[in-house]
PAGU-530646 format. One line per 10 residues: number of its first residue (from 1); their letters; for each residue x, y, z of C-alpha. Coordinates in steps of 0.5 Angstrom, whole numbers, plus 2048, in hexadecimal, padded with zeros to 3 digits. Layout:
BEGIN
NUM = A = X Y Z | ... $
This chain:
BEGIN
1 = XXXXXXXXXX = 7CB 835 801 | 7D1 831 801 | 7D3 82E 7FB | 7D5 826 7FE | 7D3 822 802 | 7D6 822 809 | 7D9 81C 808 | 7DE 81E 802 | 7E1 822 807 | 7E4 81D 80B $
11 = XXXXXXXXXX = 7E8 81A 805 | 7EF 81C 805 | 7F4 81B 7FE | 7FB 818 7FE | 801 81C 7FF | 805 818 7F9 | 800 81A 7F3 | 800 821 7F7 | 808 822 7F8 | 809 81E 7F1 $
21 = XXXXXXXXXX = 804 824 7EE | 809 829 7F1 | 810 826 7EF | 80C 825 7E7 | 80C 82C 7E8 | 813 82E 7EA | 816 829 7E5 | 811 82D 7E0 | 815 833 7E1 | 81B 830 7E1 $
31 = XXXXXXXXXX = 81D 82D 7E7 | 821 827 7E7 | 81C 823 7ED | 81E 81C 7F0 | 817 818 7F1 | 817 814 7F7 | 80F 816 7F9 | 80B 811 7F5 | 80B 809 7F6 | 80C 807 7EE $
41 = XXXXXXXXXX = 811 802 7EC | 815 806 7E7 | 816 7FF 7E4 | 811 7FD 7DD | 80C 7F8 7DD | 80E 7F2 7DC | 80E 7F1 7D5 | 809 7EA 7D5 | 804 7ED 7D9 | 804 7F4 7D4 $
51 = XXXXXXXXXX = 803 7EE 7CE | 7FE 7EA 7D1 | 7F9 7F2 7D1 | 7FC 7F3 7CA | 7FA 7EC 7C8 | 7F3 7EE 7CC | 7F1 7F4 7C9 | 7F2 7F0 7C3 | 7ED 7EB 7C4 | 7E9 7F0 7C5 $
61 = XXXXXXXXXX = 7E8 7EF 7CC | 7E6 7F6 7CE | 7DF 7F5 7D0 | 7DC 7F5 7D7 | 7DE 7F0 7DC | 7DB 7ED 7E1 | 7DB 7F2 7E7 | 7DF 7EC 7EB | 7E4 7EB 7E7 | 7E6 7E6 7E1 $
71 = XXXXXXXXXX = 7E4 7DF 7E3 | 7EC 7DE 7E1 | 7EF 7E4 7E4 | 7EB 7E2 7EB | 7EE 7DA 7E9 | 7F4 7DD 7E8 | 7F4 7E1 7EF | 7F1 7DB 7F3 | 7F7 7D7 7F1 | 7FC 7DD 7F3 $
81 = XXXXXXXXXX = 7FA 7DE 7FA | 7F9 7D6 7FB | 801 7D5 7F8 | 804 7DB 7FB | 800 7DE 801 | 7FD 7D7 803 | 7F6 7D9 803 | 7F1 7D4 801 | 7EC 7D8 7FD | 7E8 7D8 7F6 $
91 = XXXXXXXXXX = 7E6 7DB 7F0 | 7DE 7DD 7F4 | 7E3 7E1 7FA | 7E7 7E6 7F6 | 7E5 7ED 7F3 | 7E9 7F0 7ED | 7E9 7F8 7EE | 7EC 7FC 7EA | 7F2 7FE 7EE | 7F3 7FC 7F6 $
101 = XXXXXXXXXX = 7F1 802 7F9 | 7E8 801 7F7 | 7E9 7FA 7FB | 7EB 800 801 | 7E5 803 800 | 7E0 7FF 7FF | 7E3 7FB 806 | 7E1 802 808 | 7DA 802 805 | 7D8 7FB 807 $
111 = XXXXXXXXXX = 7DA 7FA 80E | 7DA 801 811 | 7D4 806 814 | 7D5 80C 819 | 7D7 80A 81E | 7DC 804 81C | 7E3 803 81F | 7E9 802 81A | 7F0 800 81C | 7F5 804 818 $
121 = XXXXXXXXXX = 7FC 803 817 | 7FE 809 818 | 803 80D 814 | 7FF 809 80F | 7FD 809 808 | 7F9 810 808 | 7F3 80C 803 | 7F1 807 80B | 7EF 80D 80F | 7EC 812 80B $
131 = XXXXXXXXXX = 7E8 80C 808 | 7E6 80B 80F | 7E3 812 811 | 7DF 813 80A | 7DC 80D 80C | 7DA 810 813 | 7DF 80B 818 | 7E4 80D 81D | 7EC 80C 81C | 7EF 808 821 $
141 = XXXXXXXXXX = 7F7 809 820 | 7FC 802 820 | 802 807 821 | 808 805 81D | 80E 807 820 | 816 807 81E | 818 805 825 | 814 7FF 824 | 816 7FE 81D | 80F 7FF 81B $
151 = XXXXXXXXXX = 80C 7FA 81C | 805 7FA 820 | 805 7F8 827 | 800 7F2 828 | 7FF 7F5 830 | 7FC 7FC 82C | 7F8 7F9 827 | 7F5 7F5 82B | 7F3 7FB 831 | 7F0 7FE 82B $
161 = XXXXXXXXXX = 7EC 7FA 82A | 7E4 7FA 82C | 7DD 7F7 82B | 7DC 7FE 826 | 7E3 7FA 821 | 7E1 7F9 81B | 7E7 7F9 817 | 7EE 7F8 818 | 7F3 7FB 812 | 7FA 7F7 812 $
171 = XXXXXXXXXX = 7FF 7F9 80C | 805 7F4 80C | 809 7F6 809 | 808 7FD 80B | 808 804 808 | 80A 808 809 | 810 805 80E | 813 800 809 | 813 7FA 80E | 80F 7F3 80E $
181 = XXXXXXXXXX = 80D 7F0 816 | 80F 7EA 817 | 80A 7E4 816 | 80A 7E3 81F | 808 7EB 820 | 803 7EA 81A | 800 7E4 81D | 7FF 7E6 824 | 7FC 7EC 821 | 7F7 7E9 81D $
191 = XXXXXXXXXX = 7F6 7E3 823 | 7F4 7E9 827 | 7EE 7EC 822 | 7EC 7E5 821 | 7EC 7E4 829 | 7E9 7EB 82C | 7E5 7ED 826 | 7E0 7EC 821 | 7E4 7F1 81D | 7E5 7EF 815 $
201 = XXXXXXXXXX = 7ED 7F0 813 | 7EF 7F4 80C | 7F6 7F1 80B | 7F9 7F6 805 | 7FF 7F1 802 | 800 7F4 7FC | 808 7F5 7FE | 808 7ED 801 | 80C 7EC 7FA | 812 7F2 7FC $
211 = XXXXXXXXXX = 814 7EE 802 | 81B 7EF 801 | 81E 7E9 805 | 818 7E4 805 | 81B 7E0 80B | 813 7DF 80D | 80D 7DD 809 | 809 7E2 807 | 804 7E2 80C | 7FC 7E4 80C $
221 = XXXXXXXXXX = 7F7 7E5 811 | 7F2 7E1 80D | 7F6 7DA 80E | 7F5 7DB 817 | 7F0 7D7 819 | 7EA 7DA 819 | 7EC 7E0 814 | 7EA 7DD 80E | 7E3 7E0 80E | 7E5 7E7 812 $
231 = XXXXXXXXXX = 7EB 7E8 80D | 7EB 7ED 807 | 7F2 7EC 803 | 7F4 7F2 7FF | 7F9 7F1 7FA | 7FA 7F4 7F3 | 7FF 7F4 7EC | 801 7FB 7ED | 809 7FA 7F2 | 809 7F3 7F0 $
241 = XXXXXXXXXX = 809 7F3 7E9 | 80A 7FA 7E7 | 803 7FB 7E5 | 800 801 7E8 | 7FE 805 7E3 | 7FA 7FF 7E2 | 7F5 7FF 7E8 | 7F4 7F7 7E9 | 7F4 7F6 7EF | 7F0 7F1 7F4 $
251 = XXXXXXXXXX = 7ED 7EE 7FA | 7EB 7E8 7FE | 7E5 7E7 802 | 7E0 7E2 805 | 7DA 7E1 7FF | 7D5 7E6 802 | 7DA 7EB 803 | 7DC 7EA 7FC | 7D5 7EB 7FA | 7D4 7F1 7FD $
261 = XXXXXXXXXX = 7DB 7F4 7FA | 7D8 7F2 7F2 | 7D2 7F6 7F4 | 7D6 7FC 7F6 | 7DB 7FB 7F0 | 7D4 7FA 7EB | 7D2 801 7EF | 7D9 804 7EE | 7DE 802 7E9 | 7D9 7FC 7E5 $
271 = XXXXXXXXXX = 7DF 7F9 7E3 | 7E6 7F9 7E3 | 7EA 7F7 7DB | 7EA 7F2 7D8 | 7F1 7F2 7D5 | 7F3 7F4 7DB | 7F2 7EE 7DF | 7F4 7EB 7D9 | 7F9 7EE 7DB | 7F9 7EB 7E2 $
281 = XXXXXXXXXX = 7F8 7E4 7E0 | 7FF 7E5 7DC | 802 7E8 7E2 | 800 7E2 7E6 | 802 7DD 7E2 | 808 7E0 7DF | 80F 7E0 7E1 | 812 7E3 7E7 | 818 7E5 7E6 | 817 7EB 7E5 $
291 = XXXXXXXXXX = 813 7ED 7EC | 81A 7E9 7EF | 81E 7EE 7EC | 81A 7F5 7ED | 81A 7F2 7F4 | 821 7F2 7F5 | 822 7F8 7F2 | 81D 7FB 7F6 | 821 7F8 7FC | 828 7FA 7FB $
301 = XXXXXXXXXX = 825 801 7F9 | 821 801 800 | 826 7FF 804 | 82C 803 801 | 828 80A 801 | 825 808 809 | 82D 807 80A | 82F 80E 807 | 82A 812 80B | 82C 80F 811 $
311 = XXXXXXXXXX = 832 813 811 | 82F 81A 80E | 82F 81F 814 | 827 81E 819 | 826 818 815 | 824 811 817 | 822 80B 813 | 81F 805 815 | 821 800 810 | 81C 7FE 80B $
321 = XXXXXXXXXX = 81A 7F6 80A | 815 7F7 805 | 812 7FB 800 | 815 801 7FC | 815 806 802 | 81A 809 808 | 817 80C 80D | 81D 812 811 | 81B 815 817 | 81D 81C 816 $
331 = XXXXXXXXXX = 81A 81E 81D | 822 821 820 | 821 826 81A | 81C 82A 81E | 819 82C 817 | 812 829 816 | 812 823 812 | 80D 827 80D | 811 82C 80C | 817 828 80C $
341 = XXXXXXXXXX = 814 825 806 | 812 82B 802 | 818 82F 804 | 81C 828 801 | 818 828 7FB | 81A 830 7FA | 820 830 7FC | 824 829 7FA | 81F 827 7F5 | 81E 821 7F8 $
351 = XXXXXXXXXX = 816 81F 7F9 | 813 81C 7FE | 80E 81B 803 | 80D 81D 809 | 80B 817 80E | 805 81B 811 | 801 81A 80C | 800 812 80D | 7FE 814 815 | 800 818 81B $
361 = XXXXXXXXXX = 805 813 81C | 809 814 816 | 80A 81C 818 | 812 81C 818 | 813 817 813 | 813 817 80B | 812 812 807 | 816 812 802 | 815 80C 7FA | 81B 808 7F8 $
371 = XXXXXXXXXX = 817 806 7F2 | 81C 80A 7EE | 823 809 7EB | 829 808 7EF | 82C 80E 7EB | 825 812 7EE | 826 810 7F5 | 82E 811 7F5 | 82C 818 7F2 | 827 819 7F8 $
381 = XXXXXXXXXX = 82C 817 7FD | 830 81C 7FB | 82B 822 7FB | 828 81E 802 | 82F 81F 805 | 831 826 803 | 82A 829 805 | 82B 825 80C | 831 827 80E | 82F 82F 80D $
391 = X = 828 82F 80F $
């Protein structure tokens, strides 16, 4: 007899938690290890959001909550995406889950059935397409590529799409590329799904605050005529505010989707925190000026590092514009990207991922976080550069 259902089988895990395990376990022996395989700011939580739990718990505020959220955190949120996204929406349009990954998957769970189309930006984050096949639907790969900057191609996107479409993932910024489409190429994609399909968007912004030169507003399928309704916005407090092991993330959708959302939250999770969406409001609320200078940080460690790499021996590295990722190319070391990885967490005790693991397009290419300090990725460089010149 078998033990789990079939569908478990289609389930994958994320490289960065695998790999971080794998350094842990190095460093336990005592290796020293340079961490550049998970997405955590290396920064703390900003200290009035931390007071605002603490104040929280305090109060009490321990109990359960309503499965939608606080009416004041998903006020709070409302008035956010109104001022920065530009996205007109209430309170009765946005569910709280406890981190932004649950918005991913209960995307999944409502709109998807065996035999549904689903366009992936591919590499992308690993979550979309592994939630899509426990689901029963078939991947369409939107392929990034470095010789295009890893921007989506609106003339591929729109030869994937077929009456059998129901959802369309956009990720922008992107990870695991570390890059922002411009807000031309992002409407004519999003104009293309609204013109040739029926299809619903799920619109994963959660780097939309670490666009390190903001020349453009932020954009968001959700305020293209006609989006509004067939739009999921994904957005969370983990990269923005240093809050990931808080689990507070959220989305925005039309109030039947809504609906639906806090059923699957009552049958899943039941609540997210109340201290922690507190905690959001307060995040919200607050001062930002320390998101301003995590982004810049990460800005000037992103680019310095992408620099670097490009003059090590068989490496190529677009530039990055966004996020707290760089993205080589290590196609010309002749070494599978897999390998490449491990051998460089082994040997130059430096960790990080090998770009296969968010999709076939990413073979070739390692991802690699610059959400550590400038002393850790000079360090890293270093290691990088003598690996590559041997190997």
């Amino acid at each position: 007899m078998n033990l789990f259902a079939q569908r478990m089988s289609q389930l994958q895990g994320e490289g960065a938690y695998k790999v971080l395990a794998q350094a842990n376990a190095l460093e336990a022996e005592g290796r020293s290890i340079v961490h550049l395989e998970i997405g955590q700011p290396n920064f703390p939580t900003p200290k009035h959001i931390s007071e605002a739990a603490f104040h929280a718990i305090s109060q009490g505020k321990t109990g359960y909550t309503a499965s939608q959220g606080t009416p004041a955190l998903r006020q709070a949120i409302s008035e956010y995406c109104l001022q920065h996204k530009k996205v007109h929406t209430n309170a009765n349009e946005v569910v709280v889950a406890p981190g932004a990954k649950p918005i991913i998957f209960y995307s999944m769970l409502a709109l998807i059935e065996p035999g549904d189309e689903v366009i992936v930006p591919n590499p992308g984050f690993p979550t979309y397409a592994s939630c899509v096949h426990f689901c029963g639907g078939t991947v369409k790969d939107l392929i990034l590529s470095s010789e295009n900057q890893f921007d989506p191609d609106p003339d591929q996107l729109l030869s994937l799409l077929s009456p059998k479409t129901k959802l369309v993932i956009l990720n922008n910024p992107n990870n695991p590329t570390g890059r922002r489409t411009s807000n031309a190429t992002m409407l004519r994609i999003t104009e293309l799904i609204r013109d040739y399909s029926d299809a619903y968007v799920l619109s994963d912004e959660i780097y939309d605050r670490l666009v390190f030169e903001q020349k453009e507003e932020v954009f968001s399928p959700a305020t293209v005529p006609g989006m509004k309704e067939r739009t999921i916005l994904l957005d969370g407090f983990s990269k923005t505010y240093a809050m990931t092991g808080w689990r507070l993330g959220y989305g925005v959708m039309n109030p039947i989707l809504a609906e639906a959302f806090a059923r699957l939250m009552v049958n899943s999770n039941g609540c997210t925190a109340a201290f922690t969406q507190d905690a959001g409001v307060a995040a919200l609320h607050g001062p930002q000026a320390e998101v301003e200078h995590m982004k810049h940080e990460f800005a000037e460690r992103s680019v310095w590092l992408a620099e670097q790499l490009n003059q090590m021996k068989g490496v190529q590295c677009v530039i990055p514009n966004a996020a707290f990722y760089v993205f080589p190319r290590v196609t010309a070391t002749g070494i599978d990207s897999g390998v490449l990885a491990d051998r460089i967490l082994n040997e130059a005790g430096v960790a990080c991922l090998d770009g296969g693991s968010f999709g076939s397009y990413g073979k070739g290419y390692l991802r690699m976080s610059t959400a550590n300090s400038m002393e850790n990725l000079q360090i890293a460089a270093q290691r990088l550069a003598a690996f590559f010149e041997k190997c």
